[in-house]
N, C-alpha and C positions, 0 to 999 in steps of 0.2 A: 560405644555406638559405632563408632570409626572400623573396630576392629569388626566389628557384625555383619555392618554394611560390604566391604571391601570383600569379605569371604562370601557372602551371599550374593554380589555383583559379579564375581568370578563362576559361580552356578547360574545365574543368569545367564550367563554370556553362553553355555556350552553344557545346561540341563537340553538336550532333545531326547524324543522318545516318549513322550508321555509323561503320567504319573508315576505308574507303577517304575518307569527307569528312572522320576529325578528321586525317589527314595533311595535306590543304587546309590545317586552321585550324592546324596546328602551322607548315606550312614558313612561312605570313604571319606566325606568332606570332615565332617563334625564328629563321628566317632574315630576313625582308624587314624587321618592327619591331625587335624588339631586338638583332639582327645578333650573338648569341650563336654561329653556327657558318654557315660557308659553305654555298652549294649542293650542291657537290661533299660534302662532309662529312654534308650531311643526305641526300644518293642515296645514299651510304655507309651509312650508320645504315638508312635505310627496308630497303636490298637485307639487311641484315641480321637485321632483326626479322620480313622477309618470308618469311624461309629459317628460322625458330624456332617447334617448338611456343608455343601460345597467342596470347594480343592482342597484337596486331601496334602497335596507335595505342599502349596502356599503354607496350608492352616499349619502343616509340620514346620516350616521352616520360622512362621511366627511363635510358635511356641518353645521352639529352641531358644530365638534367637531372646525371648523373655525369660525363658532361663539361663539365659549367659547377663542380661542388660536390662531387666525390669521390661516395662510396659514398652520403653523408648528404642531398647534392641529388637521388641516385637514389629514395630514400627519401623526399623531403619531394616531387620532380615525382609520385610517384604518388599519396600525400596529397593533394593537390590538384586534381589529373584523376578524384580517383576517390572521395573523401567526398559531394560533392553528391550523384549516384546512387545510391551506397550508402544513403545517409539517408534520401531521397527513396521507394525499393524497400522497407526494412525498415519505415517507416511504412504506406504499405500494405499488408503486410504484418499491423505491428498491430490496422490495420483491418480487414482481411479473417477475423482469427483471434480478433475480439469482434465480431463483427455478422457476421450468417447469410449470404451475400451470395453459395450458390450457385441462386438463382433472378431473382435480378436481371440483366435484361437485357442490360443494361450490360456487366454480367464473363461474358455469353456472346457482346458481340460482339469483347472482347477476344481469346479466343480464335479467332473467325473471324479477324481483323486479325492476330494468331498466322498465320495459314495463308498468308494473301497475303502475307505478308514475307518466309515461308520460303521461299514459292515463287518472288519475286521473288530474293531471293537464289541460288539455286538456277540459277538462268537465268542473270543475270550473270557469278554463280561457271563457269558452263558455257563460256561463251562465251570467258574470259580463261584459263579451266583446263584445257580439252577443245577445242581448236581443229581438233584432226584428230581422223582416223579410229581409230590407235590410243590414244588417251588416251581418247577417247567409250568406245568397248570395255572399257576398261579400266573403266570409271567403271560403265558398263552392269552389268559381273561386280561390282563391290563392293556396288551397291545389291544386288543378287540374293542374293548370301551376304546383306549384313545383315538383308534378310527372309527367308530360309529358317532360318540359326540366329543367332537373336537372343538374345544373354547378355550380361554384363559384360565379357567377354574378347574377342569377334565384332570388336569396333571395332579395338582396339590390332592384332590379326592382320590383316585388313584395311589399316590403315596400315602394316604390317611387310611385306606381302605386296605393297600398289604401291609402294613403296621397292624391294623387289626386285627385281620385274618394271622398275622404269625406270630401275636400273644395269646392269641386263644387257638392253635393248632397246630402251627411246627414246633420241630421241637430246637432247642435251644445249641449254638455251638458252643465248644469249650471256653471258655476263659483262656485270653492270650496268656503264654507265658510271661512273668517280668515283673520285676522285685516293684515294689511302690517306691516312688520318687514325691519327696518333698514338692511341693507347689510354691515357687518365689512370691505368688499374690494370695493375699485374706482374704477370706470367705467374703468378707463384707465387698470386694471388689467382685469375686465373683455371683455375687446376687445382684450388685448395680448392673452388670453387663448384663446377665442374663434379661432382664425384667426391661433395661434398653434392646434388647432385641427383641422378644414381642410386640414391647410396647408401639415399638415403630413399624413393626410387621401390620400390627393393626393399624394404627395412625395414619399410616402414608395412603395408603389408597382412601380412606377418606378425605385426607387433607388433597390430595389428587382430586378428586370431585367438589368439591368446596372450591377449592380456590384456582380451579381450570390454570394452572399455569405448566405451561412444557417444560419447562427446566427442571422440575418438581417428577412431573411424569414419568419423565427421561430414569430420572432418579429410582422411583420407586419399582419401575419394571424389573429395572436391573439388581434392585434389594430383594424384590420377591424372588427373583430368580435365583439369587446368593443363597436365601434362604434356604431354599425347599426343594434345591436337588440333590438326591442321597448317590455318589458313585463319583459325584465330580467331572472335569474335562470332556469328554463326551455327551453326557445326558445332561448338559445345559444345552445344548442344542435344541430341544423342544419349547421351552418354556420362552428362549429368548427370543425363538419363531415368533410364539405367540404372543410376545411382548411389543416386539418392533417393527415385524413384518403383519400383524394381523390388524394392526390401526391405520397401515400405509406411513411409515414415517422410513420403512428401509425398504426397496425394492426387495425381492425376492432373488433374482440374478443376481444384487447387488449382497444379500445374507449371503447368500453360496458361491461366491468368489472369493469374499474376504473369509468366509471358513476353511475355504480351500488353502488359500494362503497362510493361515494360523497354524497349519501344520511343518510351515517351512521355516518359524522360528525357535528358538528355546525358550525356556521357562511353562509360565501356567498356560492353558489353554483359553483360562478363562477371563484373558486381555485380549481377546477375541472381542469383547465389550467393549474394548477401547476403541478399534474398528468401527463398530457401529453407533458409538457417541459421533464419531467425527462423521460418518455419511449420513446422521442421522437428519431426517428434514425439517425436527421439532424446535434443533439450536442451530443458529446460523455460522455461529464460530465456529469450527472442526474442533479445536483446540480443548474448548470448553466443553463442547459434549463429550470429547472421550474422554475429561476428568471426570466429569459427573458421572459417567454410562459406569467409569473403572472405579469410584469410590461405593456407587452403587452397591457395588455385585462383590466388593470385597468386605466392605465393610461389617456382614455378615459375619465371616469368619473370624474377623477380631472379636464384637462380642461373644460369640458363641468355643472360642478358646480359652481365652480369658476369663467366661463365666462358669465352662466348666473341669478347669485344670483345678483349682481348690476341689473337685469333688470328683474326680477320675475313680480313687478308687474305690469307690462308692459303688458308683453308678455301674463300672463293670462288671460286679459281680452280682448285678440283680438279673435274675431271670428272665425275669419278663421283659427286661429291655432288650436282654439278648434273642429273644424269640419276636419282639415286636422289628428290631432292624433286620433281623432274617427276612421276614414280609416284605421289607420295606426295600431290600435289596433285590429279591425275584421280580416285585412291581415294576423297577425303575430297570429292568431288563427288558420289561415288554413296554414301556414307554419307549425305549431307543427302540424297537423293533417296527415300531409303528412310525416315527422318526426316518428311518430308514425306507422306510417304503414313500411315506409322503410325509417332507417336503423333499425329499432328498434325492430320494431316486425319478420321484417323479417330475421333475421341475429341471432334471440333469441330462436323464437318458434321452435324445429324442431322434433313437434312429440304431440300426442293428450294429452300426459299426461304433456309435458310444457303450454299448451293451459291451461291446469286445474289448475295448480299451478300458472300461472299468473293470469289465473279466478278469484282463491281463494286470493292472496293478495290484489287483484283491492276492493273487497269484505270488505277485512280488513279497505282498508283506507276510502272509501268511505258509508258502513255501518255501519262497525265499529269503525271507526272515529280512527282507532289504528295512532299512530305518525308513520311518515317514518321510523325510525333508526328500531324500534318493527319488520316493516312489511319488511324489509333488513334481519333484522336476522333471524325472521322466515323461510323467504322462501328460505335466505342460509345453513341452517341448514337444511329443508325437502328436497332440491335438492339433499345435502348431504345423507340421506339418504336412497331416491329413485335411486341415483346412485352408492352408494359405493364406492365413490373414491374421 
């Protein structure tokens, strides 16, 4: 567990760039240096945490680190990949929530730097997710539903409804390359986890209305949201709008500063939660909401690794699964697209010259290929000085 943690706290400290770059630092980390698992074995693991709601780099890194250390190395690789950030976020956090800090400059051009990431993301996502004509269409219909009826439920339909649509009409991609790999856990483990992850999928927002307690709340926003977004890092952005910002418990200025700033750390994106447990207005401890907010929203991707690495290669060579998360990935394209437009851009932009300065970092990342954390500081620093304050 020692040796798990220590290498996965070393990718913590120094995964920036996204998802798609902390796969980079993991296959050099785990495959090429310490030769804890073959090539073949880690295209096996990626193709599977690619095919799973939530963080894809997290859900990889627990499923290594359970292949090197049982349950307890799954456990101790996300410790590691995922405390620096988290620390990093609810301190800020602290800061933001003792010092007045919504007219400073600064944390207005965080959320411009918000806008050009989404939308840089947005484009990429487009290009690897929407290749043709019907998946675009597809994507086209989901952004339109999520701005026409915008609720907490719009998203999860939306993701139910391109699952649908691409088992009964796209067609199917190949099967990832890569040999099968043994599973360290028994089926029997993998059927307890799975059947805990519904079971609390259902449970919670009932026990949420039964027994009105915030801390519980807190909890369950951040589970559904673990749950049910297919793409990870970016496309939780909507859901945990509509979880924290749409009851009033997180300012809206207050979601898109600290989003803005979640680009300036390493590791997962989605300790972005831990963020909004501590500003959140439902628990009075900072401390204790961004445990709750952060066990929330991971806790997801342990049962849903754990339940189904005993049945990986199973599952990927069924068809219909492979044509139902085709859908489910075009969907979760025009969910960020709509995301993009509003809360994002519209809550950011408020004037021709933030148009320009989110013009120019969108510019940065996508011509100039600059890293996020570069194009966060820049554009915190020219807002600063286009503002004076």
């Amino acid at each position: 567990m020692a040796e798990v943690f220590g290498a996965a706290l070393r990718l913590g400290l120094t995964s920036f760039g996204g998802p798609i770059a902390h796969i980079g630092y993991f296959r050099r980390e785990y495959v090429e240096r310490r030769r804890w698992i073959d090539e073949h074995g880690f295209v096996d693991l990626v193709a599977l945490c690619q095919s799973l709601p939530g963080p894809a780099s997290s859900q990889l890194g627990i499923a290594i680190g359970t292949r090197r250390a049982g349950v307890a190395g799954g456990i101790a690789a996300w410790l590691g990949f995922t405390l620096p950030s988290a620390l990093a976020l609810v301190l800020f956090a602290m800061l933001a929530t003792s010092v007045d800090l919504s007219a400073a400059g600064w944390v207005h051009g965080l959320k411009l730097a918000a806008v050009a990431i989404v939308a840089h993301a947005v484009l990429a996502m487009a290009r690897t997710l929407t290749p043709d004509w019907p998946r675009r269409l597809l994507a086209l219909a989901a952004a339109a539903v999520a701005l026409l009826w915008a609720s907490p439920f719009t998203q999860v339909g939306i993701i139910i409804g391109g699952g649908v649509i691409g088992w009964l009409l796209l067609r199917p991609p190949a099967v990832p390359v890569g040999g099968p790999e043994g599973s360290p856990l028994r089926k029997w483990v993998g059927v307890a986890a799975l059947a805990t992850f519904f079971g609390l999928l259902v449970a919670l927002p009932l026990l949420r209305v039964a027994a009105d307690f915030h801390d519980l709340a807190l909890f369950e926003a951040n589970y559904r949201a673990g749950s049910l977004v297919f793409g990870g890092g970016h496309v939780v952005l909507p859901l945990l709008h509509e979880g924290v910002v749409a009851p009033g418990w997180v300012s809206n200025d207050a979601f898109l500063s600290g989003y803005g700033a979640a680009q300036a750390v390493p590791g997962p994106l989605f300790t972005f939660a831990a963020y909004l447990g501590a500003v959140s207005s439902v628990v009075p401890n900072g401390w204790i909401g961004a445990g709750i907010a952060l066990g929330g929203i991971f806790l997801p991707s342990f049962l849903l690794v754990w339940g189904t690495l005993p049945f990986w290669d199973a599952l990927r060579s069924a068809t219909g699964f492979r044509r139902a998360l085709t859908g489910t990935n075009a969907a979760v394209v025009g969910i960020l697209m709509a995301a993009l437009y509003t809360p994002v851009a519209t809550s950011a932009i408020t004037s021709p010259l933030d148009i320009a300065v989110a013009a120019g970092a969108f510019g940065l990342l996508t011509v100039g290929r600059a890293s996020p954390i570069l194009v966060v500081a820049l554009t915190a620093f020219t807002t600063q000085l286009i503002r004076g304050s």
